[in-house]
N, C-alpha and C positions, 0 to 999 in steps of 0.2 A: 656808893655805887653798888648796884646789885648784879649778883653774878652774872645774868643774862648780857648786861652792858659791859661787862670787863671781856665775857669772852667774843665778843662784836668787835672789840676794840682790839684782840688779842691776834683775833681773826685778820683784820685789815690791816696789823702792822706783819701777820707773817704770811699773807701773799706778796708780796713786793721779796722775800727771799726764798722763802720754801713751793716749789709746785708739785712737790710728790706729799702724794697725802699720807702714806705709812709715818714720815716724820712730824707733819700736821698731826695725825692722830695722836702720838705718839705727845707732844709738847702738848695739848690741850688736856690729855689725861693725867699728867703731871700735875698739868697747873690745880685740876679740880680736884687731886690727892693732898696737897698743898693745903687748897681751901678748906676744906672739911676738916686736915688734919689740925687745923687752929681752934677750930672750933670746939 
């Protein structure tokens, strides 16, 4: 699965809890810290 699809998916499981975007922001920059830092 390529990044663009993980973060679509990442997307649509955290609207149903988060609707302030400073912590959206916040968890999506994590996750793509994460990514890169595997590689």
């Amino acid at each position: 699965m390529n990044l663009r699809n993980r973060l679509k998916r990442l997307n649509r499981k955290m609207l149903g809890h988060s609707k302030l975007p400073e912590i959206h922001d916040k968890i999506i920059g994590i996750f793509i810290e994460r990514k890169y830092e595997l590689l």
